[in-house]
C-alpha positions in Angstrom: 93.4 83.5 73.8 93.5 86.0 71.0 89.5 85.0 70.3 88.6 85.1 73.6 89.9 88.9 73.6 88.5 89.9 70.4 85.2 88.8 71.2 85.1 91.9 73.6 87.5 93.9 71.7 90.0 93.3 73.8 93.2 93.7 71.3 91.2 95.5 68.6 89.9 98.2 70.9 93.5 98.4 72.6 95.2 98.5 69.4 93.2 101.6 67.8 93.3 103.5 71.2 97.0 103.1 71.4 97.4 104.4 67.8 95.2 107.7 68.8 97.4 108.7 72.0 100.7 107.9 70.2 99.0 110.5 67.9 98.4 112.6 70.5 101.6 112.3 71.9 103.5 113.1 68.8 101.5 116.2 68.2 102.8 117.5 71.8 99.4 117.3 73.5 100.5 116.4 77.2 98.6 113.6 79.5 100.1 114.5 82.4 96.3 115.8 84.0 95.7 114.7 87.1 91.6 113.8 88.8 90.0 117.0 90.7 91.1 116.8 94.9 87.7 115.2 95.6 88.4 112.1 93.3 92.0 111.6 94.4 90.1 111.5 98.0 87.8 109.3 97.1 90.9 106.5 96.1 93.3 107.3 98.9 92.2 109.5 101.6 94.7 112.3 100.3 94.0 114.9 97.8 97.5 115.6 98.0 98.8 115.7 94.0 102.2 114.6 94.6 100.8 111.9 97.3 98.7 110.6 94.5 101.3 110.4 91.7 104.0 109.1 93.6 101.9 106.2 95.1 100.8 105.5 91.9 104.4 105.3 90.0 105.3 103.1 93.3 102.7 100.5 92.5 103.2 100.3 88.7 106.5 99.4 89.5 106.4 97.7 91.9 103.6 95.4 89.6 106.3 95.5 86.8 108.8 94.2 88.3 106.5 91.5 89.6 104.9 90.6 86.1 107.8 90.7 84.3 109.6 88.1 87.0 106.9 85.5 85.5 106.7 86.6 81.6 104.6 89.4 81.4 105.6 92.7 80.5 102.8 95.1 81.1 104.1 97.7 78.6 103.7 95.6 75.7 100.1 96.1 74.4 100.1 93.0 73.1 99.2 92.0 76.6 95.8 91.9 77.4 95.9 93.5 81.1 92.9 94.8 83.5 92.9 96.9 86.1 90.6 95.9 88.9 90.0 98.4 91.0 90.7 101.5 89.2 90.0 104.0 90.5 90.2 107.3 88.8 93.7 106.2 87.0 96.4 106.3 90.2 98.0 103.2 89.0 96.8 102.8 85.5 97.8 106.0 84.4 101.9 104.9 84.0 101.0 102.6 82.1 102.9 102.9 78.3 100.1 101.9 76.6 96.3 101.8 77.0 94.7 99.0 79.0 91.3 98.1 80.6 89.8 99.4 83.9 87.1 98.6 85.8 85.8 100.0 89.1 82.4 100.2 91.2 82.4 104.2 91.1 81.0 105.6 87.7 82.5 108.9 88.9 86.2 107.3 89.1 85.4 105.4 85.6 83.9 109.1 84.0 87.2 110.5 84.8 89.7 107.5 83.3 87.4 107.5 80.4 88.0 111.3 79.5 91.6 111.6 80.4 93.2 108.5 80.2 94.2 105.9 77.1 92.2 102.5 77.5 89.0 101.1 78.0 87.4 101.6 81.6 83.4 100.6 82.7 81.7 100.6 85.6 81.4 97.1 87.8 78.9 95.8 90.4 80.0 95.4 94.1 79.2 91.5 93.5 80.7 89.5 90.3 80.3 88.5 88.0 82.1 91.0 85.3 80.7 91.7 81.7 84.1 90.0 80.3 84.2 86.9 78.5 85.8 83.9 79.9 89.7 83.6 79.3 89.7 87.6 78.2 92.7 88.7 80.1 96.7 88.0 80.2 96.7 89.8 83.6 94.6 91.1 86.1 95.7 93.2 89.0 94.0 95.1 91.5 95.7 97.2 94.5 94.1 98.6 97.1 90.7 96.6 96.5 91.2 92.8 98.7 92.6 95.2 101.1 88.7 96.7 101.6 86.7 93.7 100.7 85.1 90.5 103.3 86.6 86.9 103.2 83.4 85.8 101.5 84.0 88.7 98.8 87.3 87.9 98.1 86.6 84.2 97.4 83.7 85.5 94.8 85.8 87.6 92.9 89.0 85.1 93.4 86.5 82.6 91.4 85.5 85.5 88.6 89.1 86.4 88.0 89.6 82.6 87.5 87.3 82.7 84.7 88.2 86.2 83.2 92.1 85.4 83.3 93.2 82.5 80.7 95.1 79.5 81.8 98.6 80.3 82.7 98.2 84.4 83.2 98.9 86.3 85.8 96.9 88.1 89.0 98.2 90.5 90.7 96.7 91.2 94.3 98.2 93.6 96.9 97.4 93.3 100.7 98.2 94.2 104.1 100.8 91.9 105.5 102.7 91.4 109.2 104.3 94.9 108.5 100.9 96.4 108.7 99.2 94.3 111.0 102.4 94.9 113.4 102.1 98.7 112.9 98.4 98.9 113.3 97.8 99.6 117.3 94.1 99.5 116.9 93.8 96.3 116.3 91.9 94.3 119.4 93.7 91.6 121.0 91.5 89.0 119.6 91.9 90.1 116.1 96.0 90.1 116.6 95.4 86.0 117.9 93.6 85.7 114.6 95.8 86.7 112.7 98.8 85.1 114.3 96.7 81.9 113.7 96.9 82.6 109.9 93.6 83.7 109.5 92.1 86.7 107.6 91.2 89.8 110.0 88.7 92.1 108.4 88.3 94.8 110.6 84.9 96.8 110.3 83.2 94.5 107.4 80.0 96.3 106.8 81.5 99.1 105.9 83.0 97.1 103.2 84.7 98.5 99.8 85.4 101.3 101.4 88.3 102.3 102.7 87.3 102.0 106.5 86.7 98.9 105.9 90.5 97.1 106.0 91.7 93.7 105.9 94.8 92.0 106.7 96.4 88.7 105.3 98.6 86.6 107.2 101.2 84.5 105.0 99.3 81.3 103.4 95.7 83.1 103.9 95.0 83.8 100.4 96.2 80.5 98.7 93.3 78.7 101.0 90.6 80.8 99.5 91.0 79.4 95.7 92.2 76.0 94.4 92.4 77.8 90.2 95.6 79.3 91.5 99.4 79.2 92.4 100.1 81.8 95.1 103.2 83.2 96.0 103.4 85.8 98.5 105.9 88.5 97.6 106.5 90.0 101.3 106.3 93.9 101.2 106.8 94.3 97.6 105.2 97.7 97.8 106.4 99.4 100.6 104.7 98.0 103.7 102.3 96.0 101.5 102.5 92.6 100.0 102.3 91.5 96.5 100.5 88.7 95.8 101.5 87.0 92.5 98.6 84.0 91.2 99.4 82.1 88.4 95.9 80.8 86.8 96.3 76.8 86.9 95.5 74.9 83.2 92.4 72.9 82.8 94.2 69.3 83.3 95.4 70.9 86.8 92.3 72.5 87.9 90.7 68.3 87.3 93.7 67.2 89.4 93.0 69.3 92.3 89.0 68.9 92.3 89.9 64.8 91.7 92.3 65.1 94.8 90.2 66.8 96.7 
């Protein structure tokens, strides 16, 4: 694991970055900045600041709790973590320590890149990533399966497979029952889909944006990849569900394609 990482500068990178905001903290030079109203906007639908940070503190939590409940403790830079997804910083921001970010808006990545400790660059909509294979302890991503089509999510199910080493951790959030239930807007049809435990995506071509919004019934996710254990953590954050994906070995990933 360690070479996978360094061969992108995973840990290295991590490391030196980490040395140069403790410095920075130590000299009394706050990073408590928060993105321009437009960019907050741009991640939530709310330029609202205390909107942004408080929805942001919730899900770093929330993800903390969840990571450390299988072995991973997010603060420990040790950890190689990415944030998928980024945005301009909402979650990654509480971090205690620099990590990686990635997201499809150069704007968003500009921003994290200027003001925040870590190592953030600018994705395509389609995988796969510039990481090598097996660079990352944990991956997590909130807010982004929520946006993206059932065929999307099985594409970048199978790059997180090859980015995340065997036995780490993903960490996905998605509309469950609680949203789907609270969501009048839904058509009848799409409410029998989902009560049949299929995905609804509910205006796909106006996908990875946030008009764009799907909704995961309980078992839904674990059908779209065999390279992971899913558990569903109902409504871990707030109305949302956490989805917790442990990346299956090599010897299990042959058992499963033997089996099936």
């Amino acid at each position: 694991m360690k070479r996978a990482a360094e061969r992108i500068g995973v840990l290295g990178t991590l490391h030196t970055i980490l040395r140069r905001w403790s410095d920075r903290r130590s000299a009394g030079v706050a990073d408590d900045n928060l993105p321009p109203p437009r960019l907050r906007s741009l991640v939530g639908g709310s330029a609202d600041s205390a909107w942004f940070v408080g929805v942001g503190r919730a899900s770093a939590a929330a993800l903390r709790t969840a990571a450390i409940e299988r072995g991973f403790d997010l603060d420990d830079p040790s950890i190689a973590v990415l944030d998928f997804g980024c945005g301009c910083g909402r979650t990654s921001r509480h971090w205690q320590r620099p990590i990686h970010g990635t997201d499809i808006r150069p704007e968003l990545v500009a921003w994290c890149q200027q003001h925040l400790p870590g190592v953030y660059s600018v994705n395509d909509p389609e995988p796969p990533t510039l990481y090598s294979d097996a660079s990352f302890d944990v991956v997590y991503a909130v807010s982004v399966f929520t946006h993206l089509t059932v065929d999307r999510q099985q594409q970048w199910l199978a790059e997180f497979a090859r980015i995340i080493r065997p036995g780490g951790l993903l960490l996905l959030t998605t509309h469950g029952d609680r949203s789907a239930a609270e969501n009048e807007a839904l058509r009848d049809d799409e409410v029998s889909e989902y009560e049949n435990g299929r995905i609804v995506v509910c205006y796909p071509r106006e996908e990875g944006s946030n008009v764009c919004v799907a909704y995961h019934p309980a078992g839904s996710l674990a059908r779209l990849t065999d390279d992971f254990d899913v558990e569903r953590l109902s409504e871990a954050l707030g109305g949302h569900d956490i989805h917790a994906l442990v990346r299956r070995s090599a010897a299990a990933d042959a058992t499963q394609q033997a089996a099936s």
